[in-house]
GUNUTI-44537 format. One line per 4 residues: number of its first residue (from 1); for each residue x, y, z of N, C-alpha, C. Coordinates in steps of 0.1 Angstrom, whole numbers. Example, Ala and Ser with C-alpha at 12.3 -4.5 7.8 and 13.67 -1.06 7.14 Angstrom:
// residues 2
1) 132/-57/78/123/-45/78/132/-33/78 | 128/-22/71/137/-11/71/129/0/79;
//
This chain:
// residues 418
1) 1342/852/266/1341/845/279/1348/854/290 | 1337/859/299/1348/860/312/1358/852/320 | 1364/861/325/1376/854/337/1366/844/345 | 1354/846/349/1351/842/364/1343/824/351;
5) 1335/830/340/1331/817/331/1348/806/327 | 1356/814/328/1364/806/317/1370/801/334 | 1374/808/345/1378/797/354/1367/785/358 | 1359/787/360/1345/778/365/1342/765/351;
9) 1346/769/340/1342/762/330/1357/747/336 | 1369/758/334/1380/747/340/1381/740/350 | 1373/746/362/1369/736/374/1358/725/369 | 1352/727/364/1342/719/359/1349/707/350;
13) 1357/706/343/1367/700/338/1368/691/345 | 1379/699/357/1386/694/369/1376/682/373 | 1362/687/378/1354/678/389/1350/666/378 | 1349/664/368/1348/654/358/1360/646/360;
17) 1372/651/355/1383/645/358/1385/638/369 | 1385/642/382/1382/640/395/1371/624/396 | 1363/626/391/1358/612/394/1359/599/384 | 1371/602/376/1373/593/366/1387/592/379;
21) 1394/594/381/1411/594/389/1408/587/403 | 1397/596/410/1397/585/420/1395/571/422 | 1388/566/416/1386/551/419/1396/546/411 | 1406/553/407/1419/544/399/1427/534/409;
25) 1435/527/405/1442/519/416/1455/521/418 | 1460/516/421/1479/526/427/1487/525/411 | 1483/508/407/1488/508/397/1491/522/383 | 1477/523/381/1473/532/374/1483/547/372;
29) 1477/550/387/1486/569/393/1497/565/390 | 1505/548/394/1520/556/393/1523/548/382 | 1520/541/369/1523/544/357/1524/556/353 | 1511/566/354/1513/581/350/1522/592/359;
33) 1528/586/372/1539/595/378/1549/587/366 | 1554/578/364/1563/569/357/1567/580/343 | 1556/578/340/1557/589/324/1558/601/328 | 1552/609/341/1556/626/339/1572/622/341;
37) 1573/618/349/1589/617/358/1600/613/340 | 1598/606/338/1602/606/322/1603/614/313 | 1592/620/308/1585/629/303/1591/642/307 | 1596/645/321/1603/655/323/1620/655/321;
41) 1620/642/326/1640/643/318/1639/646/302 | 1628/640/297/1629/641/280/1633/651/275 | 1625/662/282/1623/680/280/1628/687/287 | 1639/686/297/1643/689/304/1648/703/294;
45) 1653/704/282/1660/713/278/1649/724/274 | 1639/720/271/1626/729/267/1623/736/280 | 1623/728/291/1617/734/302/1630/744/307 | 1642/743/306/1650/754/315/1650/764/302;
49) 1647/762/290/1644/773/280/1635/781/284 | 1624/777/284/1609/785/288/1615/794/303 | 1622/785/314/1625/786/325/1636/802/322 | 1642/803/314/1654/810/311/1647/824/307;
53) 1637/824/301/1632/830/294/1623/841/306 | 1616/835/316/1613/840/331/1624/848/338 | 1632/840/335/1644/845/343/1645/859/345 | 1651/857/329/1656/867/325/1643/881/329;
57) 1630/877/325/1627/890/327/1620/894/341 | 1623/883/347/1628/889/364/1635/898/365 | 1645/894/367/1660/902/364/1661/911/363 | 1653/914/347/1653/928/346/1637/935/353;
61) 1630/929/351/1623/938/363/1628/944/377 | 1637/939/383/1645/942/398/1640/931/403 | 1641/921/403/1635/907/416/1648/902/422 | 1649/902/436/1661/899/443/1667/884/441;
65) 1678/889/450/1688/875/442/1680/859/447 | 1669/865/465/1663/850/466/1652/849/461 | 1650/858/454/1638/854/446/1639/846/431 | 1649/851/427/1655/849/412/1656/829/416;
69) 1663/828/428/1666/812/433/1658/805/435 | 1645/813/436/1634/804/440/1625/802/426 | 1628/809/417/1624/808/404/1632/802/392 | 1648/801/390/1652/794/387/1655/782/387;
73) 1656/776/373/1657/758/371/1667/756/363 | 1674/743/362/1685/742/357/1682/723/351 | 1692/721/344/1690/706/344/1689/698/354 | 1701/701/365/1697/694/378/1686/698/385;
77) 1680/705/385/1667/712/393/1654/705/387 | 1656/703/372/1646/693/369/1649/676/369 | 1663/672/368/1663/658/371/1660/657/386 | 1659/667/396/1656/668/410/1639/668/412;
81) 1636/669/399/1619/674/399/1610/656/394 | 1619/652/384/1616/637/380/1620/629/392 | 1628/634/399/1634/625/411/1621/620/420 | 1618/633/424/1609/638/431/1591/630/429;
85) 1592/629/417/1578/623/414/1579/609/408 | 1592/601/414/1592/590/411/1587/582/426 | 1594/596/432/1597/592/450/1583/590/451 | 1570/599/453/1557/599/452/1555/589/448;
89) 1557/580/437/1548/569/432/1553/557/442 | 1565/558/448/1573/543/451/1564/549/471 | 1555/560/472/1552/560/485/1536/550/485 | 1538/543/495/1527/538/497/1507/548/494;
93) 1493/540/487/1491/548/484/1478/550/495 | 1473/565/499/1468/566/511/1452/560/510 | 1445/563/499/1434/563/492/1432/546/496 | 1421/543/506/1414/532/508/1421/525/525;
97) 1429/532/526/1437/532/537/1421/529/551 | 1421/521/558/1411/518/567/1419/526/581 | 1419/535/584/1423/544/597/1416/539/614 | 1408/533/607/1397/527/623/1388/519/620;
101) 1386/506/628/1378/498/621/1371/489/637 | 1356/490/638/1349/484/651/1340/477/649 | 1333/470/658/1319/465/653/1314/469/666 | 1303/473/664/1295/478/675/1285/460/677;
105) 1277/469/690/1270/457/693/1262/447/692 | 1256/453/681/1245/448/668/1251/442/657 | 1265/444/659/1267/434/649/1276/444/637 | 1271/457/637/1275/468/627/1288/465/626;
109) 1297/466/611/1310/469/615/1312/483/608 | 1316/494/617/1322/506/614/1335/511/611 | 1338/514/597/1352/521/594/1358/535/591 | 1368/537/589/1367/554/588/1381/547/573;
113) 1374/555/566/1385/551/552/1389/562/547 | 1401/564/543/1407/574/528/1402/575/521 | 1396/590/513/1394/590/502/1401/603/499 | 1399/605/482/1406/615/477/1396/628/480;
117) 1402/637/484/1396/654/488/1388/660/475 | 1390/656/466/1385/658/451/1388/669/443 | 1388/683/442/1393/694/436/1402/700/442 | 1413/703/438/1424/711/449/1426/720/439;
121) 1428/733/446/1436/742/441/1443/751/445 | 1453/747/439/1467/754/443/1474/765/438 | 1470/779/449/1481/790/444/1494/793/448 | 1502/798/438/1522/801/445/1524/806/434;
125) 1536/814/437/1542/824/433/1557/816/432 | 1565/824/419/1574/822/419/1583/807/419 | 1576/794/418/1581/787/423/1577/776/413 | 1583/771/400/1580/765/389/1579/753/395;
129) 1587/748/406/1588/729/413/1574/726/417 | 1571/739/425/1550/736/428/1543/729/418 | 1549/735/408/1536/727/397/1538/714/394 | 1550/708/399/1549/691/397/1553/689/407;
133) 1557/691/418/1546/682/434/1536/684/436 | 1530/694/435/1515/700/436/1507/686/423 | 1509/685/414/1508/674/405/1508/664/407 | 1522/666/410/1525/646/416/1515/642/427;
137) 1515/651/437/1506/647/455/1493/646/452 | 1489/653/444/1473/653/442/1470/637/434 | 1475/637/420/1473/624/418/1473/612/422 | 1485/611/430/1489/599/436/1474/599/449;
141) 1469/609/453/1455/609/461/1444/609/456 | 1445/611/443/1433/610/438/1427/617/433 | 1435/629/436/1428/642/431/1428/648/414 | 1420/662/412/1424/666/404/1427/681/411;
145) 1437/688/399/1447/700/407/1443/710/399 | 1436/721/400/1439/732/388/1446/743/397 | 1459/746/392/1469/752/395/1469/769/390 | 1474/777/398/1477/789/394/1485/794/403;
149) 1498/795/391/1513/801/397/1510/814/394 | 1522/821/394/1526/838/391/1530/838/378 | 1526/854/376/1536/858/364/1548/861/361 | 1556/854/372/1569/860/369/1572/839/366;
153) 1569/834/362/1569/815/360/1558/815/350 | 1553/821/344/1545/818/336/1547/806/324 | 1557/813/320/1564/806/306/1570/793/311 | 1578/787/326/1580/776/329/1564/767/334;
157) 1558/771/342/1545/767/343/1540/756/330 | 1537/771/319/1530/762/312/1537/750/305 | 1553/749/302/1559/742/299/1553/728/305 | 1557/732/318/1560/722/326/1542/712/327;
161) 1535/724/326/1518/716/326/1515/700/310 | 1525/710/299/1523/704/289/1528/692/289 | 1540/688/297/1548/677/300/1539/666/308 | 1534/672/316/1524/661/328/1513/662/321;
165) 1504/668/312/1498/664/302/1502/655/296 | 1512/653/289/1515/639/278/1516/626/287 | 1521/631/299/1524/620/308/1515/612/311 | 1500/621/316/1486/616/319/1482/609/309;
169) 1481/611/295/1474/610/281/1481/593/283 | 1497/593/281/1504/577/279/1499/573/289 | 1494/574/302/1487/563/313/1470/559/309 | 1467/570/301/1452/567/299/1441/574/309;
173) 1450/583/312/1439/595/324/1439/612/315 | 1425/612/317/1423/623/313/1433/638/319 | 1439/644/304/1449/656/309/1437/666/320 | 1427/667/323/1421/676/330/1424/673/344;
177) 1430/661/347/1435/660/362/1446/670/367 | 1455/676/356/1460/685/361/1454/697/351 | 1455/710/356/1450/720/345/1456/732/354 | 1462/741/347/1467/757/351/1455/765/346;
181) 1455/775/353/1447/785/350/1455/799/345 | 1451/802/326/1461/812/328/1458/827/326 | 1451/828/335/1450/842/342/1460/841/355 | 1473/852/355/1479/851/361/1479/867/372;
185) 1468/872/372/1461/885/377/1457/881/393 | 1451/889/403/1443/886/416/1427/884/410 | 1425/887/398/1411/886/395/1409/869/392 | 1420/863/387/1421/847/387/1420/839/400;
189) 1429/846/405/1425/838/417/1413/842/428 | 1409/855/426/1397/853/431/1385/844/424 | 1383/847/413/1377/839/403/1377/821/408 | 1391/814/411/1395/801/416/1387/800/426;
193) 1391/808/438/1389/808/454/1373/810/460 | 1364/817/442/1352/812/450/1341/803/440 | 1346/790/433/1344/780/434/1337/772/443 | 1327/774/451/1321/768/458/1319/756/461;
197) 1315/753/446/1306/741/443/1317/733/436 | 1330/741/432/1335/731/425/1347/724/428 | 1354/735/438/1366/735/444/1365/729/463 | 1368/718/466/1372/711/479/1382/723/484;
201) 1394/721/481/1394/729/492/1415/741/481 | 1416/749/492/1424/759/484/1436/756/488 | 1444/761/484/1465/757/493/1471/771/485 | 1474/780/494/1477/793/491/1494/793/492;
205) 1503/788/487/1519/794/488/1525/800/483 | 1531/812/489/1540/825/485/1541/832/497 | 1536/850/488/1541/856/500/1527/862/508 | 1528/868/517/1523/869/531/1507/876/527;
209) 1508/886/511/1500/893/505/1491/887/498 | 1492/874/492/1490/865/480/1479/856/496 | 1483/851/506/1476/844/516/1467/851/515 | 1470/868/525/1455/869/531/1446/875/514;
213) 1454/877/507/1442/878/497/1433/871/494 | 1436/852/495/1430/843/491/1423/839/502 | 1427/842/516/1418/838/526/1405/849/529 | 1409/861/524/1399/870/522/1385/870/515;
217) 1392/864/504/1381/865/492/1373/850/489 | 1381/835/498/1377/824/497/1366/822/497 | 1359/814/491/1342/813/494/1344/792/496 | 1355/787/496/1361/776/498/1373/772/512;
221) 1368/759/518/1383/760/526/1395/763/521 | 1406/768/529/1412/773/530/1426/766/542 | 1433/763/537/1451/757/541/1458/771/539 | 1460/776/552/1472/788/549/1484/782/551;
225) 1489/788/543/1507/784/543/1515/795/547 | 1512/802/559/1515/813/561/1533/817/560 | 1534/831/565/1550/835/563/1554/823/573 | 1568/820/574/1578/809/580/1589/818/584;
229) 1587/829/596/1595/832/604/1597/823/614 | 1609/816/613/1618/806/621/1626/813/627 | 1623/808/644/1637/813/651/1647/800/659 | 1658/805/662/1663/796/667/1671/801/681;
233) 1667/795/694/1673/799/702/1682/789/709 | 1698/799/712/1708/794/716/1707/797/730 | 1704/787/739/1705/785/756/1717/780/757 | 1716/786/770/1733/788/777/1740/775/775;
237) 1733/764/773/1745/750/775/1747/745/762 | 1743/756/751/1746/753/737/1762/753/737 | 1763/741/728/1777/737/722/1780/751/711 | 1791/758/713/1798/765/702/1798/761/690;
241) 1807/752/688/1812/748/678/1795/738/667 | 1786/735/673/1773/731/674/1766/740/665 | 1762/750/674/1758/764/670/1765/769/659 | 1772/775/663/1777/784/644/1772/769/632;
245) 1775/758/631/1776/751/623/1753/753/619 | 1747/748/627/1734/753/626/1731/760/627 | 1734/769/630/1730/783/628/1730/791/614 | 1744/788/610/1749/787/596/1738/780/585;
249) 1741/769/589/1733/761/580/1718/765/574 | 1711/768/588/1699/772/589/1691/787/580 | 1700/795/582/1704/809/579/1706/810/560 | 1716/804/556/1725/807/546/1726/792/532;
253) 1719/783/534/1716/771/526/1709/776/519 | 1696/783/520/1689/787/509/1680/797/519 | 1685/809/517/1677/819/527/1661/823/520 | 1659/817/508/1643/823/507/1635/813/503;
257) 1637/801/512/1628/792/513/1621/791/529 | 1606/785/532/1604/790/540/1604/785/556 | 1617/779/555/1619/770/567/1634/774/567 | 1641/789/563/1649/792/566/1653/803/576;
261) 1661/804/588/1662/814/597/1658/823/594 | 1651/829/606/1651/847/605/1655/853/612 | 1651/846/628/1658/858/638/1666/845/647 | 1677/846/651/1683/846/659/1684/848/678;
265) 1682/839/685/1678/844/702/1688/838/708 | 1692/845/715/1710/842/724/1704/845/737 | 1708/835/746/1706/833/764/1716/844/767 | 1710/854/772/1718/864/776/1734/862/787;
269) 1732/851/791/1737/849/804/1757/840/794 | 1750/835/782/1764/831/777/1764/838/764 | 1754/850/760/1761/856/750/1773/858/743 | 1780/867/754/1795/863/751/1808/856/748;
273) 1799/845/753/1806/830/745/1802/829/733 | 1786/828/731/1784/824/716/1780/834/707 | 1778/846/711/1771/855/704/1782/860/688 | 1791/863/693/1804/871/690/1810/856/673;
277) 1812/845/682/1815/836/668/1806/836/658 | 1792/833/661/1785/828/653/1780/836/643 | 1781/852/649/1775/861/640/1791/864/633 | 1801/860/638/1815/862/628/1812/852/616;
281) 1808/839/620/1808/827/604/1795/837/598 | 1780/839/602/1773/844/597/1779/855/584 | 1784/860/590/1789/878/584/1802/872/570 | 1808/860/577/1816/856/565/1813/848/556;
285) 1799/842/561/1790/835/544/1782/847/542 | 1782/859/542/1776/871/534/1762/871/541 | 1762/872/554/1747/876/561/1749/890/563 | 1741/899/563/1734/912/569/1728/907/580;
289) 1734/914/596/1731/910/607/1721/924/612 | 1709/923/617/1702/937/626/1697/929/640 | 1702/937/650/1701/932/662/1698/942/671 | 1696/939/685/1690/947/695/1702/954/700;
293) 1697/961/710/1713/969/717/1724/963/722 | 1716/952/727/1728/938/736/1733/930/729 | 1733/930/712/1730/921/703/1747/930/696 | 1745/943/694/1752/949/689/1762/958/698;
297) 1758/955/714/1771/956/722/1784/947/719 | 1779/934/720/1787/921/714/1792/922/701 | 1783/928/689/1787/923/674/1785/936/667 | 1798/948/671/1794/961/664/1789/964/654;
301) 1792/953/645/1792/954/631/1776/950/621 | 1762/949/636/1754/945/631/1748/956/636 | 1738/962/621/1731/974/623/1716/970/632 | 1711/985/637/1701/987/644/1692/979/640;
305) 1682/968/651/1668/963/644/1657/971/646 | 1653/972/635/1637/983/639/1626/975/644 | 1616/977/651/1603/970/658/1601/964/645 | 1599/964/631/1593/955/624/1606/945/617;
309) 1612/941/625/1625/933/618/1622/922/631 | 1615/925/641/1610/907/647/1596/906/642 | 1596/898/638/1585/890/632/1585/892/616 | 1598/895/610/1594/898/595/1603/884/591;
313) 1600/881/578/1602/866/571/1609/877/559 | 1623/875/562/1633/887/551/1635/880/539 | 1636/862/541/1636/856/525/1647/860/519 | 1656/863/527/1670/871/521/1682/866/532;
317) 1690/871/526/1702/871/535/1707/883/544 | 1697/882/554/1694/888/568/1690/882/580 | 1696/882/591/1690/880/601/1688/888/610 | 1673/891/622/1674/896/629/1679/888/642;
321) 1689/893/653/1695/890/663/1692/895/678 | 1686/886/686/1679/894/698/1691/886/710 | 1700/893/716/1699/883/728/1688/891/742 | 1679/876/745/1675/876/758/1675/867/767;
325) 1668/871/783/1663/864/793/1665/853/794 | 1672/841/790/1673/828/792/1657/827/781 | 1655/810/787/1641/807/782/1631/815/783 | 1627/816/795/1615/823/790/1614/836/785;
329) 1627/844/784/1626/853/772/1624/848/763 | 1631/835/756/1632/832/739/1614/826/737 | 1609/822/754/1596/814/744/1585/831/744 | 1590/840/750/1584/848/758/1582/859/736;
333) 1597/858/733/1595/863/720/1586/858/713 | 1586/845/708/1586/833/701/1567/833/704 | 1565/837/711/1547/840/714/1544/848/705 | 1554/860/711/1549/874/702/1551/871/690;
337) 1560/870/687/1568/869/666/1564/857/658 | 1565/851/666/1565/835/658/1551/837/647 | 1552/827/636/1539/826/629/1538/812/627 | 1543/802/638/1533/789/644/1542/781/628;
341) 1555/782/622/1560/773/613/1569/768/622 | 1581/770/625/1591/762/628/1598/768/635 | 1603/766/649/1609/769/660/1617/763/668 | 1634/764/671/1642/758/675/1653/759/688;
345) 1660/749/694/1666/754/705/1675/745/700 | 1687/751/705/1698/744/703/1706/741/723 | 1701/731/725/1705/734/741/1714/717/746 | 1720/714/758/1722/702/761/1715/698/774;
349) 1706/707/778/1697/708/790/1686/699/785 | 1684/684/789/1671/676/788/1656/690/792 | 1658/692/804/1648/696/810/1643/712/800 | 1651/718/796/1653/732/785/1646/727/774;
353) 1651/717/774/1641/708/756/1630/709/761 | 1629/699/767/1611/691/770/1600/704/771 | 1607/717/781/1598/728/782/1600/733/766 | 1608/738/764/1605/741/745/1597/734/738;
357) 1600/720/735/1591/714/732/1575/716/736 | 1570/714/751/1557/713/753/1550/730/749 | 1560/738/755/1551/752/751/1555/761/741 | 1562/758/730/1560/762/718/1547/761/711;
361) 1544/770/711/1532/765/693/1532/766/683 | 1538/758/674/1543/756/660/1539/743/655 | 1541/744/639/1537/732/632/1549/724/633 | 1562/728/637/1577/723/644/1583/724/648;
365) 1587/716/659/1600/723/667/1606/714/668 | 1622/721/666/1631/708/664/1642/719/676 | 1646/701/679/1658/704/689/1668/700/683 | 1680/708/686/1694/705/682/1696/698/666;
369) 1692/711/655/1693/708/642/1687/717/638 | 1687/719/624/1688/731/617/1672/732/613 | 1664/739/617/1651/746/610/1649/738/594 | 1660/738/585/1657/733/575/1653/716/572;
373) 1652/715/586/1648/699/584/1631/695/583 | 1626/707/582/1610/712/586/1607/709/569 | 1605/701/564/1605/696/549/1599/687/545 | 1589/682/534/1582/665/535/1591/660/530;
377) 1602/662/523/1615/653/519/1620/644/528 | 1627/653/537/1635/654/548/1625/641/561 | 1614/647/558/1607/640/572/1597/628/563 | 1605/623/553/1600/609/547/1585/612/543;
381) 1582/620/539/1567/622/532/1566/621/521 | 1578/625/511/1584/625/497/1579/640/495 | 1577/646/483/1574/659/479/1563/662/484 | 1560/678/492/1551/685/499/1545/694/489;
385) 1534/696/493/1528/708/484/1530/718/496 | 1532/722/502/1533/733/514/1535/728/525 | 1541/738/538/1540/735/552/1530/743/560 | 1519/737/561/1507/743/562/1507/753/584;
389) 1503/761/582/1505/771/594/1490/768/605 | 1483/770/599/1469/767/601/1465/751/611 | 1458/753/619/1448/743/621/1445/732/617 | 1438/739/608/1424/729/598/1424/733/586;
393) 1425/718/579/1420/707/587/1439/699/588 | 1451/705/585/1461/698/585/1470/712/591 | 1483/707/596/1493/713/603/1506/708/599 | 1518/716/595/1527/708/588/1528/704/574;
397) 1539/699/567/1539/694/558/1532/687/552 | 1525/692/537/1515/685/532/1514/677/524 | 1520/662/528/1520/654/517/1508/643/514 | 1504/630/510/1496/625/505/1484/620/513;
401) 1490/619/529/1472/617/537/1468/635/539 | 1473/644/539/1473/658/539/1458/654/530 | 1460/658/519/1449/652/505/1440/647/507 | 1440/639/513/1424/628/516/1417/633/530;
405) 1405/629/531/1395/629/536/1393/620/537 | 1380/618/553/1377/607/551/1363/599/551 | 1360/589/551/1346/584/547/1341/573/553 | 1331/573/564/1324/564/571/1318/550/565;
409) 1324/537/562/1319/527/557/1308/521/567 | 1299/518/564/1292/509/579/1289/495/568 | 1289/483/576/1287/469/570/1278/464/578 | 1265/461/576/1257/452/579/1254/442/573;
413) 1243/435/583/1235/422/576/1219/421/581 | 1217/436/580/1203/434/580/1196/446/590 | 1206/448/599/1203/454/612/1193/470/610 | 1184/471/616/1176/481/617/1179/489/630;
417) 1173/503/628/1175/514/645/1164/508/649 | 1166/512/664/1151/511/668/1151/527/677;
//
């Protein structure tokens, strides 16, 4: 069997599975979150084994330290993962949800209803927790998921597939609702991505190479999740003591996730009020600072930025540092570099917000708080499969109406066109 037969044979699975799941009722999906969420404390030790086993030969291949963090699991990272897919079941469920509801003048009544999207598939790198929110969200919508992580998660993956397998089996839903594909090559995922007929729609997360390859080769819609270069700009009536603390936060919590700092923008006009402390706390939680000329007049100790250090997503512990022009230098950047995730001002100026706010274009902008709030956790969604960069057909965090589609009910009693 070929790659392109043996993936198409698994979608075909999938779309079977798919119409046995949807018309299930809430009950149903979250007995079976009940059991993975279980199911995963049971094995928790099997899974950071298999997980250990990745690790390790990361490591020795050379994979950096935020990479290694974003592939590493631990016991708490999996009772964080059962947490996670209990949260999902206890969320209200979207599937049947009536979004608009009229009666026209003949008497018609017209609705627009939820339904489940039907095939999803989900590619990511490095990131073993994808495969059970990516699990959890789809189910709880209705869906069926055939998943394809990387080879550097291979061995946690499948662990973790076999676990939400048993889970499915004790609720009485066929294991094909979730399925990995394990070709972990670009020829798999092209093979996935042009599913035409079988695959609704695609969710690409990782890095910036792994996107445009799948949006390249798609023969299916397409959710980019693109890079999450986040900036954050400090205007002149930013609080000090404010600032470093978010700035900090933003930066240095977990630098290779993708709602963490990248570049830094300072109102030139109070630079040297804030410029000078905050890159001091930066530099003493272990940042590597590159900044512009005016950047490194202020903070000697932060090397030259090259033209490709704005707009780059370092996923490390780096930031690039620009001070400019007041506002409309920062939104003036923030046009050019941004890639439309998450964008921030730290100001006490009402009027400084409301303009950030209106002419930013991002999937979010937060005022006065840390970038890392850009999360479905954080923003009551429960576990996200991505923070989607794109348009269409969603923007933002992608949790369980993300999933559904929707579907025109009309109710008559007889009524003909004329």
């Amino acid at each position: 069997m070929s790659i392109d037969d043996e993936v198409r044979a698994i979608c075909l699975r999938a779309r079977k599975a798919a119409r046995i799941v949807a018309p299930k009722d809430r009950a149903t999906k979250d007995a079976a979150l009940a059991a993975i969420g279980r199911r995963l404390e049971a094995s928790a030790a099997d899974i950071v084994r298999a997980n250990t086993a990745d690790v390790d030969a990361a490591r020795a291949s050379g994979t950096s330290g935020a990479m290694l963090d974003r592939l590493a699991l631990d016991p708490e990272r999996v009772a964080r993962m059962a947490a996670s897919v209990r949260e999902v079941a206890a969320l209200p469920d979207p599937v049947g949800e009536v979004v608009q509801r009229s009666t026209r003048p003949n008497g018609l009544v017209v609705e627009r209803v939820r339904v489940p999207l039907g095939v999803v598939a989900m590619i990511y790198e490095a990131r073993p927790n994808v495969t059970v929110e990516a699990s959890s969200l789809t189910l709880k919508a209705g869906n069926a998921v055939v998943l394809r992580g990387g080879s550097e998660a291979s061995r946690s993956n499948r662990a973790l597939a076999e676990v939400i397998a048993h889970g499915l089996e004790e609720a009485g839903l066929p294991t094909e609702v979730v399925q990995v594909v394990p070709f972990t090559d670009r020829d798999g995922v092209r093979a996935l991505v042009q599913q035409s007929e079988l695959v609704d729609l695609a969710i690409p997360r990782g890095g910036e190479a792994l996107i445009r390859f799948v949006t390249e080769n798609a023969r299916v819609p397409v959710v980019q999740h693109y890079k999450g270069v986040c900036h954050l700009f400090l205007d002149a009536s930013a609080d000090l003591e404010a600032a470093t603390r978010i700035v900090v936060n933003a930066k240095m919590s977990r630098p290779g996730v993708c709602n963490a700092l990248e570049c830094l923008l300072v109102d030139a006009s109070e630079a040297e009020r804030l410029l000078p402390p905050v890159a001091a706390a930066l530099v003493a939680a272990g940042c590597e600072l590159r900044g512009c000329d005016r950047t490194r007049a202020l903070v000697p100790g932060a090397s030259a930025a090259s033209p490709d250090d704005w707009g780059r997503e370092f996923l490390d512990t780096i930031l690039a540092v620009r001070v400019v022009d007041g506002l409309d230098g920062a939104l003036e950047h923030i046009a050019a570099h941004g890639s439309g995730h998450t964008e921030a001002i730290l100001t006490s100026t009402p009027a400084r917000a409301e303009r950030f706010r209106r002419e930013v274009d991002a999937a979010c902008v937060v005022v006065n708080a840390s970038t890392r709030f850009h999360d479905g956790g954080e923003l009551g969604l429960g576990a996200e499969i991505g923070i989607a960069t794109s348009r269409l057909h969603w923007r933002g965090p992608m949790g369980l109406e993300a999933l559904t589609t929707m579907k025109w009910i009309l109710s008559g009693q007889g009524q003909t066109r004329g």
